[in-house]
N, C-alpha and C positions, 0 to 999 in steps of 0.2 A: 226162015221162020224158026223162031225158038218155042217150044213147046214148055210146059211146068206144069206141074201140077194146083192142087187149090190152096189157097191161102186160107187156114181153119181158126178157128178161136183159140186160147191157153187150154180149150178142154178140148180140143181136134174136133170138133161140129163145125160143118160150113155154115159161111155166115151165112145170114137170115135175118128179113126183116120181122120177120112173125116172132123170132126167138128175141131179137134187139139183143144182138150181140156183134152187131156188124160194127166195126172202124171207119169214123169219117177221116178219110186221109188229107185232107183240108185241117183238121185240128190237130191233127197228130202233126202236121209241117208245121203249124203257129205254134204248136208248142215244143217239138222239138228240132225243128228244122225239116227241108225237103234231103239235105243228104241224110240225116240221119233217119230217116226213112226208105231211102235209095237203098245205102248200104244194109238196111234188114232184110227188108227185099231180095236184096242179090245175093248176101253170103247164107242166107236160109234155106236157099231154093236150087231144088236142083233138079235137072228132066225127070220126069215123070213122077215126084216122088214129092207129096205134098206136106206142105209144114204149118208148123202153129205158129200162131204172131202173139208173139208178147211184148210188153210194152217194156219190160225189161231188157229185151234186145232193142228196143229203136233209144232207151238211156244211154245203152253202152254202145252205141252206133254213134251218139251225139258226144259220147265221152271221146270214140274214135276223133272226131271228126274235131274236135277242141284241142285237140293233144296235136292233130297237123297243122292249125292254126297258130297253137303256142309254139312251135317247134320252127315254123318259120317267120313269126316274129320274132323269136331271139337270132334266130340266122343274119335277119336285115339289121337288127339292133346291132350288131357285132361289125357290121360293114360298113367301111368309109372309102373315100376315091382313091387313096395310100396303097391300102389292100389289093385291088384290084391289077394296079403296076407292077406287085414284087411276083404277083400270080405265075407269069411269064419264065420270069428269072430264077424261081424255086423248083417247079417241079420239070420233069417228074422224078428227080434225084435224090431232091430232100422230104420225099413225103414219109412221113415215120409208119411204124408197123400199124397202126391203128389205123391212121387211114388207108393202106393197103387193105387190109383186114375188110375195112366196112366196103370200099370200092368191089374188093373178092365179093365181096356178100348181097351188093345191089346187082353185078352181073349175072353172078347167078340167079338171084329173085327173077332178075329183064325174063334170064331166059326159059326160067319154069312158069311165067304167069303166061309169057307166050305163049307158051305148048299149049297150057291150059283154054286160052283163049280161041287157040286154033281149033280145038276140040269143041266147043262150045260148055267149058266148064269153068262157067263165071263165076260159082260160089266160092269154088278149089281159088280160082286165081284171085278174087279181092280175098277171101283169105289168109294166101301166100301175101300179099302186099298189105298186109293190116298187120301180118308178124311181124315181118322184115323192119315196118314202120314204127311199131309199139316196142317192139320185144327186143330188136337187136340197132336201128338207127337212134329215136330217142333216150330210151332207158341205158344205152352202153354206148355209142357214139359221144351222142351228144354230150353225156356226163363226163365221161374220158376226155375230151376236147376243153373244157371250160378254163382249164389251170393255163391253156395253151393260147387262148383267146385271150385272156389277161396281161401277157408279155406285149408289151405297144412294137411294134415295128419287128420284130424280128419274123425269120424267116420259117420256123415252127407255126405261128399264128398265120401266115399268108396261106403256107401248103391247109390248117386247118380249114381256112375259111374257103379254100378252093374247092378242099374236100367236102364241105359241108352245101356248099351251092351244084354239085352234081350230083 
């Protein structure tokens, strides 16, 4: 059993129908999706300690949530059956510092959102996995990669695309 606190307006009042300040969360999903209401939800909230819902956060939950969609449409866009063959025969000898780097920086993530999750501290752990996702996989991976993905066939683009599919 997970326990939370209440979920309050932008001015901290529980909702109410007598006030009509309550969120149909039915239009909040037609309009900004069910994950990006998920993730308001979860990274707002945390045991006992109750938060305000803004609709500001369920934009940038939907902006979250458009940036993992963009990030692995360019992933598969980049991938053909060539790729997947040299995958074998490249690593793990030829992977360059960058993907070291990002692969260092997802293991770590694995093993702090764990803790996180073993504790029951869901907000801490999507959090940690919305940074790792925004701040250091697409805005510096994935841009650092690009000039790499461009070379047809060689063995810098295979380790990229390996790195990018784990």
């Amino acid at each position: 059993v997970l326990f939370h606190g209440l979920i309050r307006d932008d001015q901290g009042r529980k909702f109410s129908k007598s006030l009509g300040n309550g969120v149909d969360p039915l239009e909040v999903i037609e309009k900004y999706g069910a994950d990006a209401l998920r993730l308001t939800l979860i990274t707002g909230n945390s045991p006992g300690n109750d938060m305000r819902f803004y609709m500001e956060r369920v934009e940038n939950s939907r902006n979250f949530a458009n940036k993992v969609w963009n990030a692995s449409r360019f992933i598969m866009m980049n991938l053909d059956e060539s790729s997947e063959n040299k995958f074998s025969e490249a690593l793990p000898e030829a992977l360059e510092p960058s993907d070291k780097w990002i692969l260092s920086r997802l293991n770590s993530t694995v093993k702090e959102v764990t803790e996180n999750m073993e504790k029951y501290e869901l907000g801490i752990a999507v959090q940690k996995v919305y940074d790792f996702i925004w701040d250091e996989f697409c805005d510096w991976y994935i841009e650092m990669v690009k000039p790499r993905l461009r070379k047809d066939n060689s063995e810098s683009r295979a380790c990229a695309l390996w790195t990018l599919q784990n």
